[in-house]
Backbone as XML, in Angstrom:
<?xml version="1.0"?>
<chain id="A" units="angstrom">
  <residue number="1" name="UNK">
    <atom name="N" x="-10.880" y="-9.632" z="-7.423"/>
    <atom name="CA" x="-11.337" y="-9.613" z="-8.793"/>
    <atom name="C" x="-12.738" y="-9.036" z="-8.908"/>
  </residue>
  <residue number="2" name="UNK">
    <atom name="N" x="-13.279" y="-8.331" z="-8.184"/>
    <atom name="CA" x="-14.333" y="-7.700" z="-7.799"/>
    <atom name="C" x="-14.178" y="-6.016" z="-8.647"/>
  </residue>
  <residue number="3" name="UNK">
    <atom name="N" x="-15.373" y="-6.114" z="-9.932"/>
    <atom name="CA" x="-15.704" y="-4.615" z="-10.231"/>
    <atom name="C" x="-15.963" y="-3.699" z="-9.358"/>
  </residue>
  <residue number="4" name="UNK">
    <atom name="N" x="-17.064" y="-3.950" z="-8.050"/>
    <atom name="CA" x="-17.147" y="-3.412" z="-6.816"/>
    <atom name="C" x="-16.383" y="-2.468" z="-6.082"/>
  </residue>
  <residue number="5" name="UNK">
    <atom name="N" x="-15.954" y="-1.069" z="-6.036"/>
    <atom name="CA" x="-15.644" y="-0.836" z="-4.903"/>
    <atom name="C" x="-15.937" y="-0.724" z="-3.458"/>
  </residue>
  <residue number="6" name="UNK">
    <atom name="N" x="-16.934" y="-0.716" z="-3.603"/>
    <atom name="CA" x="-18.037" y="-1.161" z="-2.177"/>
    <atom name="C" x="-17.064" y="-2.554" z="-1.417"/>
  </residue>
  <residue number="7" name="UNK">
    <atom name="N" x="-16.662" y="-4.239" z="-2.356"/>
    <atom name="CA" x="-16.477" y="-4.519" z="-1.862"/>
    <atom name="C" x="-14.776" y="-4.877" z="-1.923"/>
  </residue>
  <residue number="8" name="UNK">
    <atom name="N" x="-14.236" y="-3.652" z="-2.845"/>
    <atom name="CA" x="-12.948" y="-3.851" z="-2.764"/>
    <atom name="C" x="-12.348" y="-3.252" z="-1.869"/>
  </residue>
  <residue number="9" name="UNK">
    <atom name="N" x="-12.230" y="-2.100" z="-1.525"/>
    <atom name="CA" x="-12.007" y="-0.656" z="-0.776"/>
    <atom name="C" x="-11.886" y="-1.131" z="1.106"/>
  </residue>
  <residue number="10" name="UNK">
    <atom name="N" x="-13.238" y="-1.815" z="1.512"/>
    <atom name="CA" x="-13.365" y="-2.295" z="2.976"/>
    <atom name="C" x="-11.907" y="-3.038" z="2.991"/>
  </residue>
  <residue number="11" name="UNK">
    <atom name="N" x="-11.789" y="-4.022" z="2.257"/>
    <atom name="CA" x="-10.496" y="-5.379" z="2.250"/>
    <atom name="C" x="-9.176" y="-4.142" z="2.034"/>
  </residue>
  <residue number="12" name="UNK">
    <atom name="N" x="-8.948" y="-3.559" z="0.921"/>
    <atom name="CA" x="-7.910" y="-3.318" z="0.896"/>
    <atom name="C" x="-7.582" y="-1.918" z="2.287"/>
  </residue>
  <residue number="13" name="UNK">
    <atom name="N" x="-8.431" y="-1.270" z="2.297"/>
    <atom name="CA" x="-8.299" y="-0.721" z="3.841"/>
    <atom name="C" x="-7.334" y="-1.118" z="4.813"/>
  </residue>
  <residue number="14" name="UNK">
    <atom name="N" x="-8.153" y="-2.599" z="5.511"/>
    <atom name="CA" x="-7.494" y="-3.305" z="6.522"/>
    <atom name="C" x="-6.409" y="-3.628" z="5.708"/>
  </residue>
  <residue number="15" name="UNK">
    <atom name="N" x="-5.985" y="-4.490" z="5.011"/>
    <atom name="CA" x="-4.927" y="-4.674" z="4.343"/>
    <atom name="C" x="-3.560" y="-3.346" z="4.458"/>
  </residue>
  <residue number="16" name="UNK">
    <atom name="N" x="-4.547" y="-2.326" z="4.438"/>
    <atom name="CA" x="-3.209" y="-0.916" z="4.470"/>
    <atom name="C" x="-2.633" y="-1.186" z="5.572"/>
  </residue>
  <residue number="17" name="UNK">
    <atom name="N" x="-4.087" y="-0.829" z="6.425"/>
    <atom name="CA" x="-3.826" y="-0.568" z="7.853"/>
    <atom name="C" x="-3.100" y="-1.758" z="8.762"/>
  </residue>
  <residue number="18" name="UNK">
    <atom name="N" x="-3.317" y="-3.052" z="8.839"/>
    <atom name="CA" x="-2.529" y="-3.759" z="8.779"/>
    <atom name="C" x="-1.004" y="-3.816" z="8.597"/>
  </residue>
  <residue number="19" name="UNK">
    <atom name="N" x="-0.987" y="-3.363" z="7.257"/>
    <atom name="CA" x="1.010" y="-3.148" z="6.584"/>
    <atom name="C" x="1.566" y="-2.024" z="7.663"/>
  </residue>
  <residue number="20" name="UNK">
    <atom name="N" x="0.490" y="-1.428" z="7.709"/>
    <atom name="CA" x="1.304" y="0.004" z="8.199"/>
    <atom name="C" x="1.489" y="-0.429" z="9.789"/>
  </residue>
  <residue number="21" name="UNK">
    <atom name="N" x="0.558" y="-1.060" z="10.443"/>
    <atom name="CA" x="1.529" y="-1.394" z="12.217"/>
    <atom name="C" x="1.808" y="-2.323" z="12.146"/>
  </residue>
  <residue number="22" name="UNK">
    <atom name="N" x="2.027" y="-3.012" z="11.065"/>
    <atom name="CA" x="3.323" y="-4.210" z="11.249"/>
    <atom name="C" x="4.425" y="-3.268" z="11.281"/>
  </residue>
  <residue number="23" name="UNK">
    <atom name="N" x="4.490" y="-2.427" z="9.863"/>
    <atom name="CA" x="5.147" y="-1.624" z="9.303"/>
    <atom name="C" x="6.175" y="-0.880" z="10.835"/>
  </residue>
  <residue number="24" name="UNK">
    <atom name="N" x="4.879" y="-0.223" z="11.771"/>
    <atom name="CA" x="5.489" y="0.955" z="12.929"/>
    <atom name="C" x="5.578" y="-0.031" z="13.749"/>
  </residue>
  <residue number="25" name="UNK">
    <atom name="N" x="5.658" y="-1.066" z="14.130"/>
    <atom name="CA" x="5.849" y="-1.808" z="15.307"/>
    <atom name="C" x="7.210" y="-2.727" z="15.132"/>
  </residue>
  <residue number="26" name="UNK">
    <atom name="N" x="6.935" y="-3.430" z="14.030"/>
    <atom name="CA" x="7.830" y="-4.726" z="13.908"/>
    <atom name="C" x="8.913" y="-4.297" z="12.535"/>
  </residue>
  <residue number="27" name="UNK">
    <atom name="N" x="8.256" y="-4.281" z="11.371"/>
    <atom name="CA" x="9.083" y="-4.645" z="10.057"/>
    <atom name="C" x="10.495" y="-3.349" z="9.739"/>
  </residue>
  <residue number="28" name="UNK">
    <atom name="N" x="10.390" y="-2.211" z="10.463"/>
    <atom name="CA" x="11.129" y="-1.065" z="10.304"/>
    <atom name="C" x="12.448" y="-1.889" z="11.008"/>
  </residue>
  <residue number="29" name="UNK">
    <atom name="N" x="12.533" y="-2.553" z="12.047"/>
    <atom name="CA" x="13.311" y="-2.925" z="12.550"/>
    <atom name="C" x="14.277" y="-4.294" z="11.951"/>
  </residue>
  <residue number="30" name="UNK">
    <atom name="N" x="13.828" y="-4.455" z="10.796"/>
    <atom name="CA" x="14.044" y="-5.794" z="9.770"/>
    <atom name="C" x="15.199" y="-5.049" z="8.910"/>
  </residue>
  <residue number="31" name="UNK">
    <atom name="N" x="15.925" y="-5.669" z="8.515"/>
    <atom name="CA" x="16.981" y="-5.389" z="7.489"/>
    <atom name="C" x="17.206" y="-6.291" z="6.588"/>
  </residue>
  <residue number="32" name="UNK">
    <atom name="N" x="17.122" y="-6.406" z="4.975"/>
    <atom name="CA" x="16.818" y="-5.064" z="4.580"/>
    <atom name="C" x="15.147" y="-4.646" z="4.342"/>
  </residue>
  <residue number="33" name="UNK">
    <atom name="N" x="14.895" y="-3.523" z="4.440"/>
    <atom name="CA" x="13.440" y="-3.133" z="4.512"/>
    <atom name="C" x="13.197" y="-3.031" z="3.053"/>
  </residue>
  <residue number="34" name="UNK">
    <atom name="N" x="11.918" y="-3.350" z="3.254"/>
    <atom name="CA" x="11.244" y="-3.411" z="2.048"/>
    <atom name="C" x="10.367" y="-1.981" z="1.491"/>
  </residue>
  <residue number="35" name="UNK">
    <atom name="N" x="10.844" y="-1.776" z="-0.066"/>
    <atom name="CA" x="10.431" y="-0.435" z="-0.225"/>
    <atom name="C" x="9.180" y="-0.491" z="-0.975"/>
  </residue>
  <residue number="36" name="UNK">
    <atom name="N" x="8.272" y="-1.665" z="-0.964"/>
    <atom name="CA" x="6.888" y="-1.826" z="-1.534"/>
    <atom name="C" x="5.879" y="-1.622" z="-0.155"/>
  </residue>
  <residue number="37" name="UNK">
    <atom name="N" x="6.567" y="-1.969" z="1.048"/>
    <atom name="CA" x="5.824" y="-1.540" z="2.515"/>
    <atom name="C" x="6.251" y="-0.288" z="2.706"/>
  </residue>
  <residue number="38" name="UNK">
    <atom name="N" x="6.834" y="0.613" z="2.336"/>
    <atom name="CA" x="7.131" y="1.928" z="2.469"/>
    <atom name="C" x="6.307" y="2.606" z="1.922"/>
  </residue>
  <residue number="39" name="UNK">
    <atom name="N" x="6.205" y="1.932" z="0.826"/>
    <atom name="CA" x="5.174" y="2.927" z="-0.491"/>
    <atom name="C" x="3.590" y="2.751" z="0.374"/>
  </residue>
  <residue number="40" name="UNK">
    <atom name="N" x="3.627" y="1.355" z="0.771"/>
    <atom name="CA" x="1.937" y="1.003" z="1.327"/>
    <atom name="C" x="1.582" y="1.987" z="2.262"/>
  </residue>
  <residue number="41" name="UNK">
    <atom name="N" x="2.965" y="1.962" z="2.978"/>
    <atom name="CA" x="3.019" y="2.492" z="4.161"/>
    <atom name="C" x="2.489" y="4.284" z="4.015"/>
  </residue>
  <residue number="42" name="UNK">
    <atom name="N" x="3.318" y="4.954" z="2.785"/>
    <atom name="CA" x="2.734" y="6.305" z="1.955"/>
    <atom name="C" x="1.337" y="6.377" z="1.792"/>
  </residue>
  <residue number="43" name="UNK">
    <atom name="N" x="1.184" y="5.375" z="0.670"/>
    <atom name="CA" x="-0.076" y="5.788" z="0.181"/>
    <atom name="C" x="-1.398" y="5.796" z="1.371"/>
  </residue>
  <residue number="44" name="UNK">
    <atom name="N" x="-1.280" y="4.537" z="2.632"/>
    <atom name="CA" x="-2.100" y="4.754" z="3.872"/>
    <atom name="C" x="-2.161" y="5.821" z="4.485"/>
  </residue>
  <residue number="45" name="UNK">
    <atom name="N" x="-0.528" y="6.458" z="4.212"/>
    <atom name="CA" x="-1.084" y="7.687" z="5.464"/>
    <atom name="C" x="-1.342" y="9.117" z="4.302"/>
  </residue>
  <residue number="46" name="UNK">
    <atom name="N" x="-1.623" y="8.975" z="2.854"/>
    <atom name="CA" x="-2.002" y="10.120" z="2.483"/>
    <atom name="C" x="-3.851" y="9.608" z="2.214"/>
  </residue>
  <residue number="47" name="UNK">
    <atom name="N" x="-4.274" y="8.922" z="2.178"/>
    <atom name="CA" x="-5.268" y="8.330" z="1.919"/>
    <atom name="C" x="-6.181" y="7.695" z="3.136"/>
  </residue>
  <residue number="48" name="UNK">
    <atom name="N" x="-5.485" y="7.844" z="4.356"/>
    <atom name="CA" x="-6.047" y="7.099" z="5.338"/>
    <atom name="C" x="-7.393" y="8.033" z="6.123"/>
  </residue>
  <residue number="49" name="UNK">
    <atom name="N" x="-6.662" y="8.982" z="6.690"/>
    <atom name="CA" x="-7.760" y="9.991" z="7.544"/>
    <atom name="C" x="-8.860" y="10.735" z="6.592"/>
  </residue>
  <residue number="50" name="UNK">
    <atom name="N" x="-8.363" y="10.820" z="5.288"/>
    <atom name="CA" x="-8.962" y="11.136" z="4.446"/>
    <atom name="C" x="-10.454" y="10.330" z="3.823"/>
  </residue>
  <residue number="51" name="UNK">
    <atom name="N" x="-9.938" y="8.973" z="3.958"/>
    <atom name="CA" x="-11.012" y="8.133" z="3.544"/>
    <atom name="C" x="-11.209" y="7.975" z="1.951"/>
  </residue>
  <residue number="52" name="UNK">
    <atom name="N" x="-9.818" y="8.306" z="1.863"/>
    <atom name="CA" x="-9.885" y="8.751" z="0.416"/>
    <atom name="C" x="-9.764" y="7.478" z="-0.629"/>
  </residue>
  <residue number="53" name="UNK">
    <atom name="N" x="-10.137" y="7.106" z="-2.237"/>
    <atom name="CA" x="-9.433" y="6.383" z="-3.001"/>
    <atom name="C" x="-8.093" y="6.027" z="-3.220"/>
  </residue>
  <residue number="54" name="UNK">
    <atom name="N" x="-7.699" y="4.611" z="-3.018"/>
    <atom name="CA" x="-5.728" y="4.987" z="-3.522"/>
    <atom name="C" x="-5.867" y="3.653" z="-4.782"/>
  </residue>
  <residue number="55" name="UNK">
    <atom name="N" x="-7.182" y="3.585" z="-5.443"/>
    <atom name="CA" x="-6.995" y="2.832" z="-6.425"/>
    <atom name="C" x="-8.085" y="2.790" z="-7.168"/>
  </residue>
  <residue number="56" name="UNK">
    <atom name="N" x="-7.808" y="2.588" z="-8.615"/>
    <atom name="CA" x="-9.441" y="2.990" z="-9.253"/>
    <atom name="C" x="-9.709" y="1.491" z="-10.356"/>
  </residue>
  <residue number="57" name="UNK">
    <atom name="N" x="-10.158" y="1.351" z="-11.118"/>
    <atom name="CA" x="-10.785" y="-0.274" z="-11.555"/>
    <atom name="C" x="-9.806" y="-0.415" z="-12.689"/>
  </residue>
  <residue number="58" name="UNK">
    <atom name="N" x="-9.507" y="-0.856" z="-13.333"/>
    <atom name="CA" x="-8.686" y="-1.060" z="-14.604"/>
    <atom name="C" x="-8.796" y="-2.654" z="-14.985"/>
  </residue>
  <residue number="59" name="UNK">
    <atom name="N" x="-9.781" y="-3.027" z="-15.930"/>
    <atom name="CA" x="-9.919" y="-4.435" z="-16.126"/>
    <atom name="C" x="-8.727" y="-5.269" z="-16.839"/>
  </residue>
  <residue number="60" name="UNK">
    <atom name="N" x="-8.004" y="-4.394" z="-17.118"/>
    <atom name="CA" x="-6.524" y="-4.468" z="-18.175"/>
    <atom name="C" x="-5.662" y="-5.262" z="-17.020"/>
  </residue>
  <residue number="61" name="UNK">
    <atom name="N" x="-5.685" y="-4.788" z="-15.916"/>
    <atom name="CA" x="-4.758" y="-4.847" z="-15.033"/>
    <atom name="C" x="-4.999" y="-6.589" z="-14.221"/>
  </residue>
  <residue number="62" name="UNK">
    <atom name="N" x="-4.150" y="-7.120" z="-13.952"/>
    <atom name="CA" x="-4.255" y="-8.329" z="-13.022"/>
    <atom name="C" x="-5.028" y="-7.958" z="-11.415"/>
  </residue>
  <residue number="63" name="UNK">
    <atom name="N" x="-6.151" y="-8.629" z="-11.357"/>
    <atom name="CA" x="-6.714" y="-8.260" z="-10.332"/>
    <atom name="C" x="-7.848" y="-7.257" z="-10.171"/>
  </residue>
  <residue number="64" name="UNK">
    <atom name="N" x="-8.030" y="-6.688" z="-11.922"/>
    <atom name="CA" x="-8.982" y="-5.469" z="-12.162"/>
    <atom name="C" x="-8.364" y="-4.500" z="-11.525"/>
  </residue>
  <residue number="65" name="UNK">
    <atom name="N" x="-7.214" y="-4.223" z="-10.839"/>
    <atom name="CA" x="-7.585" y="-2.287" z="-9.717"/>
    <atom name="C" x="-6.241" y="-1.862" z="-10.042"/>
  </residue>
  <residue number="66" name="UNK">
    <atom name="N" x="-5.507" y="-0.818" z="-10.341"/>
    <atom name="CA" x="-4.510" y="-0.053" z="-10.258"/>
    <atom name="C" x="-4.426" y="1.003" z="-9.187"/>
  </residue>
  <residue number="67" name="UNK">
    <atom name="N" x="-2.958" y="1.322" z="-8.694"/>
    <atom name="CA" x="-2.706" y="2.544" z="-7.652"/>
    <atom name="C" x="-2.824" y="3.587" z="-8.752"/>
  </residue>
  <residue number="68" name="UNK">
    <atom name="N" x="-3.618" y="4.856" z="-7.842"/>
    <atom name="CA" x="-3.163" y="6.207" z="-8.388"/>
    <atom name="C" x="-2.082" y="6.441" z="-8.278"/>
  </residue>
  <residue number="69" name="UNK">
    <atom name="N" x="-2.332" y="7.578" z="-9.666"/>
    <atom name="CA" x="-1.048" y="8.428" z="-9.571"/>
    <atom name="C" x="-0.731" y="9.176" z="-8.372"/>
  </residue>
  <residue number="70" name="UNK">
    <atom name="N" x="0.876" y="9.388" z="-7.740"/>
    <atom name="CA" x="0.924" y="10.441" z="-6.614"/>
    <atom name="C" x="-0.273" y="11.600" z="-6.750"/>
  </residue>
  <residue number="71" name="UNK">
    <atom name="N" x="-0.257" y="12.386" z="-7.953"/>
    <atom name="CA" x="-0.909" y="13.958" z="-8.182"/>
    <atom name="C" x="-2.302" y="13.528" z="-7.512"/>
  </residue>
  <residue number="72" name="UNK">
    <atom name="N" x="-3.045" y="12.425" z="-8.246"/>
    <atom name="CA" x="-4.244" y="12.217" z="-7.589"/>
    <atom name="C" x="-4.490" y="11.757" z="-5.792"/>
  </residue>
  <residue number="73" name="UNK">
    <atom name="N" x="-3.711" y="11.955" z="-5.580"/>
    <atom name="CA" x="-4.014" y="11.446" z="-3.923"/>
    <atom name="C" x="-4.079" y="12.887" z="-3.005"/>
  </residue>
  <residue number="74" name="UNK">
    <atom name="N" x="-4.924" y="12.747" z="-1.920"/>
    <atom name="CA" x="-5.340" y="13.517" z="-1.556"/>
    <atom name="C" x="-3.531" y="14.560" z="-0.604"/>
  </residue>
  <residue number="75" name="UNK">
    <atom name="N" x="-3.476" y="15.345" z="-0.302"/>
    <atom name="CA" x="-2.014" y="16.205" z="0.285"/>
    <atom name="C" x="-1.774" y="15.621" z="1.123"/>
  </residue>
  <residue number="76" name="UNK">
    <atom name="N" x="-0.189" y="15.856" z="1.578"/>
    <atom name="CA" x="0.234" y="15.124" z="2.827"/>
    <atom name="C" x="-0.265" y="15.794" z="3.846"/>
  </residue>
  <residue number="77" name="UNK">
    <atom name="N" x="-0.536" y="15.902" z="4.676"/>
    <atom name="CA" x="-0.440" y="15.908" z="6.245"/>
    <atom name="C" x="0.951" y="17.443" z="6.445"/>
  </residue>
  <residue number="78" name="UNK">
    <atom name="N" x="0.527" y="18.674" z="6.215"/>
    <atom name="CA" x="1.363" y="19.288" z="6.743"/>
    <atom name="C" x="2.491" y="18.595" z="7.904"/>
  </residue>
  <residue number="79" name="UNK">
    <atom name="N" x="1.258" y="18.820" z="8.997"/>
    <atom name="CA" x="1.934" y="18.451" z="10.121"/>
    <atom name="C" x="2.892" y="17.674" z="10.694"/>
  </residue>
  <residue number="80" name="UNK">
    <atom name="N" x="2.620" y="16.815" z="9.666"/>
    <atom name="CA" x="3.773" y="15.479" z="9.201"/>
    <atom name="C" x="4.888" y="15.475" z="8.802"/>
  </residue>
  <residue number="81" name="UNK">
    <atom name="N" x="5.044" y="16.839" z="7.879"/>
    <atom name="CA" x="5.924" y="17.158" z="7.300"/>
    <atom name="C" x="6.412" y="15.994" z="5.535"/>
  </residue>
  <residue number="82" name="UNK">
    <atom name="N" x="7.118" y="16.161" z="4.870"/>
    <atom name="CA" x="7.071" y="15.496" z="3.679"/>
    <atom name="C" x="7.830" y="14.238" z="3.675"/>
  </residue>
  <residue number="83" name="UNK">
    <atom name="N" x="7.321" y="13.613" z="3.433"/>
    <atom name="CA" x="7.911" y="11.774" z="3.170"/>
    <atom name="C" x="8.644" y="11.979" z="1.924"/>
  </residue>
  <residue number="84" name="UNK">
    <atom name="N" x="9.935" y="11.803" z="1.412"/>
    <atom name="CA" x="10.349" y="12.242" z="0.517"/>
    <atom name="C" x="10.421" y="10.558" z="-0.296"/>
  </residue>
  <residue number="85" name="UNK">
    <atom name="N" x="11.304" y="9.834" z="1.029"/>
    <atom name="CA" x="11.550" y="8.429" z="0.516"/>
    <atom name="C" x="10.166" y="7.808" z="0.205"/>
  </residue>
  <residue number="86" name="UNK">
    <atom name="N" x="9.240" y="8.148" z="1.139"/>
    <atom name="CA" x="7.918" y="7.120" z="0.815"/>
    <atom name="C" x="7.283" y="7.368" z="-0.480"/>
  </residue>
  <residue number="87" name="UNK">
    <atom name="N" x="7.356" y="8.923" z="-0.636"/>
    <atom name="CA" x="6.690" y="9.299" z="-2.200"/>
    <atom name="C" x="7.501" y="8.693" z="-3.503"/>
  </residue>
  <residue number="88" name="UNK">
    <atom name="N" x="8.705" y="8.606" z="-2.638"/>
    <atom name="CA" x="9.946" y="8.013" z="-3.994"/>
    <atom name="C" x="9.522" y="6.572" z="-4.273"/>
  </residue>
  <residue number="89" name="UNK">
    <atom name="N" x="9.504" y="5.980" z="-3.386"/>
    <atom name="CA" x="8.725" y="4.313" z="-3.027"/>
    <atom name="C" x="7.872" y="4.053" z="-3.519"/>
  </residue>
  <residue number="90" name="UNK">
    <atom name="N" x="6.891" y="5.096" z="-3.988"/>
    <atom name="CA" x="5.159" y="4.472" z="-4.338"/>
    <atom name="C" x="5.474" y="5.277" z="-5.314"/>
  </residue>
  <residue number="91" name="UNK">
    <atom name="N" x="6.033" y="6.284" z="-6.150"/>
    <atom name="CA" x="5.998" y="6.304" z="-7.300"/>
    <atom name="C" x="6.548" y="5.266" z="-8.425"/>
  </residue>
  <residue number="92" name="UNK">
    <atom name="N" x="7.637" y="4.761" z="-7.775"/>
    <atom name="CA" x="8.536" y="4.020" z="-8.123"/>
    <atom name="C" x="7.852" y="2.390" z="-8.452"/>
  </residue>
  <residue number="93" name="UNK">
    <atom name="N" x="7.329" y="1.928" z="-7.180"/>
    <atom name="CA" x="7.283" y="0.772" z="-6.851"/>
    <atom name="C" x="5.642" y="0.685" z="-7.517"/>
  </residue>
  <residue number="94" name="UNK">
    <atom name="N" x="4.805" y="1.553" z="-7.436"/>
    <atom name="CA" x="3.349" y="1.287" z="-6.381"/>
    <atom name="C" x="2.405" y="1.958" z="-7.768"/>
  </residue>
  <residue number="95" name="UNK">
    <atom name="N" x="2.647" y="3.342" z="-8.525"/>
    <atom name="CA" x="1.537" y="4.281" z="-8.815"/>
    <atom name="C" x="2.153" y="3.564" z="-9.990"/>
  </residue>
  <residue number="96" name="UNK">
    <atom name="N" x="0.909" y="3.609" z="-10.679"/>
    <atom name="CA" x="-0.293" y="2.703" z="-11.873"/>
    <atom name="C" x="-0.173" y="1.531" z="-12.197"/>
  </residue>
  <residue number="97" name="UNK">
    <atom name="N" x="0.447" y="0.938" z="-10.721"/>
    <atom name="CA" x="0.855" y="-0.863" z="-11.115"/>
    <atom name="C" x="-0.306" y="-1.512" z="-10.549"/>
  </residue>
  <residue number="98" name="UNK">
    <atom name="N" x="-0.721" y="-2.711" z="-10.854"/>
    <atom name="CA" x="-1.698" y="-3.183" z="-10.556"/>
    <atom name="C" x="-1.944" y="-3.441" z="-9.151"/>
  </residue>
  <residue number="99" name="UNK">
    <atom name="N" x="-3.042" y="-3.785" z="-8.655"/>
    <atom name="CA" x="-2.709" y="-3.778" z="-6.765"/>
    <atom name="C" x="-2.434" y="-4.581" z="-6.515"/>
  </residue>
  <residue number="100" name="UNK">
    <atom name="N" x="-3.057" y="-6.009" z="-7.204"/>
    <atom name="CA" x="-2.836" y="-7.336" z="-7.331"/>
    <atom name="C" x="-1.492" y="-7.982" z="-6.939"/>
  </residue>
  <residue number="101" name="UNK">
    <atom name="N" x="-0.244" y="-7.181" z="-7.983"/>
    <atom name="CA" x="0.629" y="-7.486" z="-8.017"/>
    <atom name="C" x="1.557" y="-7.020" z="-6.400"/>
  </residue>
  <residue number="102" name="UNK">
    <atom name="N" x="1.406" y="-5.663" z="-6.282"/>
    <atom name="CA" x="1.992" y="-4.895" z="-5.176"/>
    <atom name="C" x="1.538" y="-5.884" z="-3.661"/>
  </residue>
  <residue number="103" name="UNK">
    <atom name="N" x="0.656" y="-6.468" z="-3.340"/>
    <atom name="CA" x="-0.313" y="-7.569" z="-2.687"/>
    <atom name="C" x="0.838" y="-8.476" z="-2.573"/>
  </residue>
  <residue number="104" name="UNK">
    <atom name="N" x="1.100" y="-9.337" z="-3.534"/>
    <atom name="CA" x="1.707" y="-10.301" z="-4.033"/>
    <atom name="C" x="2.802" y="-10.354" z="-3.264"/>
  </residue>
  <residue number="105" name="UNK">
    <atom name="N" x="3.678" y="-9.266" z="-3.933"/>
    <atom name="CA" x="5.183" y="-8.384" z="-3.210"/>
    <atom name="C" x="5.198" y="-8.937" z="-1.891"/>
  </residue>
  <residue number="106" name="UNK">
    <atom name="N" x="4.362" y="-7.644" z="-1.632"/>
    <atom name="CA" x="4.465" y="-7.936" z="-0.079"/>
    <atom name="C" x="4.066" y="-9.326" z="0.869"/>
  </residue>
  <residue number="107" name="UNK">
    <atom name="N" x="3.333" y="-9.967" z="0.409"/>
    <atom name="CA" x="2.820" y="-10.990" z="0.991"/>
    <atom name="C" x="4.000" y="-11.621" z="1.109"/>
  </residue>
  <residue number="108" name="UNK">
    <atom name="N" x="4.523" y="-11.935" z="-0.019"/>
    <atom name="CA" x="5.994" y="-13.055" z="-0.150"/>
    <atom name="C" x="7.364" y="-12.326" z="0.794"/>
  </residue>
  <residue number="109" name="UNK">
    <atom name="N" x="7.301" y="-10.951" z="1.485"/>
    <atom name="CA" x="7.695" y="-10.142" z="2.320"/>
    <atom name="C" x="7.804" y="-10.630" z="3.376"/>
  </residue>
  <residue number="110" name="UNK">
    <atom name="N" x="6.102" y="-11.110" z="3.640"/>
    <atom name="CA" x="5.971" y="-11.124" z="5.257"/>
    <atom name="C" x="6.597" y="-12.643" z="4.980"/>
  </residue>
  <residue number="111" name="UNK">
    <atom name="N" x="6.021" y="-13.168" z="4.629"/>
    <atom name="CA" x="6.215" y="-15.071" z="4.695"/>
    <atom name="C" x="8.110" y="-15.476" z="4.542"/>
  </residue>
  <residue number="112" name="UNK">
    <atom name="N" x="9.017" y="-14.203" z="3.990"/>
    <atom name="CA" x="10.122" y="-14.405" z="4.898"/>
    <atom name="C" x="10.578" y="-14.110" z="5.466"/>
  </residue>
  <residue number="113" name="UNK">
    <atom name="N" x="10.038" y="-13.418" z="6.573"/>
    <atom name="CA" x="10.420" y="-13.482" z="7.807"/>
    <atom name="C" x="9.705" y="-13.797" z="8.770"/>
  </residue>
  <residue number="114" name="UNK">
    <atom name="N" x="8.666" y="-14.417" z="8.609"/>
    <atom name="CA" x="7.338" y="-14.690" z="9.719"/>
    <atom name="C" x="7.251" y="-16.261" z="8.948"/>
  </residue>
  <residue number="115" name="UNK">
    <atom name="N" x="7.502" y="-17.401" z="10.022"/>
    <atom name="CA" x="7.297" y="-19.212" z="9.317"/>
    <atom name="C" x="5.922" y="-18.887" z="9.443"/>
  </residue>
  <residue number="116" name="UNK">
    <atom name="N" x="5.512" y="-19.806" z="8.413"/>
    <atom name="CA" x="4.261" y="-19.749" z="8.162"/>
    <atom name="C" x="3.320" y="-19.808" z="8.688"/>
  </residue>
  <residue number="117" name="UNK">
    <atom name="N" x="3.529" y="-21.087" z="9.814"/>
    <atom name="CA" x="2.727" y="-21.140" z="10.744"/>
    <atom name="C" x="2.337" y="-19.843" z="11.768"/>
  </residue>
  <residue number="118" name="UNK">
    <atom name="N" x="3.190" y="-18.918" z="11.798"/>
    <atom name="CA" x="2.873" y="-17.628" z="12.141"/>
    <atom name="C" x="1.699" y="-16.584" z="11.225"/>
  </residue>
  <residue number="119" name="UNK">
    <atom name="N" x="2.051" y="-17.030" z="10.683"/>
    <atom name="CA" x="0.518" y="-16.155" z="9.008"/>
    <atom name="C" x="-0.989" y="-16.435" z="9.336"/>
  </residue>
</chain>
């Protein structure tokens, strides 16, 4: 609930980065997969090396912060080649919804399939 990006941006970072090697290690292997960690999983790797914004302030919104739109995020990764499903995922799921909420999603994600005492 922080106007701050100074101290929103550090948290939600790890938070990406986090989703995303649960994401490549463990959760891909889960059925059925979740397409709000797909989208996280997108927007980290177009936004990650980049250092780029993947959310801007919106006091309207639960939590103050909304995802950008796809257009605004920085290009994929040639090399990578194109995420078709992940862009489908975070347009769908992720771009101009509050972050708050997308957070939420996923959290209640991990907690069924990981007992709590694992969290």
């Amino acid at each position: 609930r922080s106007d701050s990006a100074h101290e929103v941006y550090p948290s939600l970072f790890e938070a990406l980065t986090w989703a995303h090697s649960l994401w490549d290690t463990w959760f891909r292997l889960v059925e059925p997969q979740d397409r709000h960690l797909d989208g996280l999983r997108y927007v980290r790797d177009r936004c990650h090396h980049e250092l780029a914004a993947a959310i801007y302030p919106d006091s309207a919104a639960p939590g103050g912060w909304r995802w950008y739109g796809i257009a605004h995020l920085p290009p994929e990764d040639v090399g990578r080649g194109h995420d078709r499903e992940g862009a489908k995922n975070y347009s769908e799921l992720l771009e101009q919804r509050p972050v708050l909420e997308t957070l939420e999603i996923v959290e209640r994600h991990f907690r069924s399939i990981v007992p709590d005492h694992e969290l």
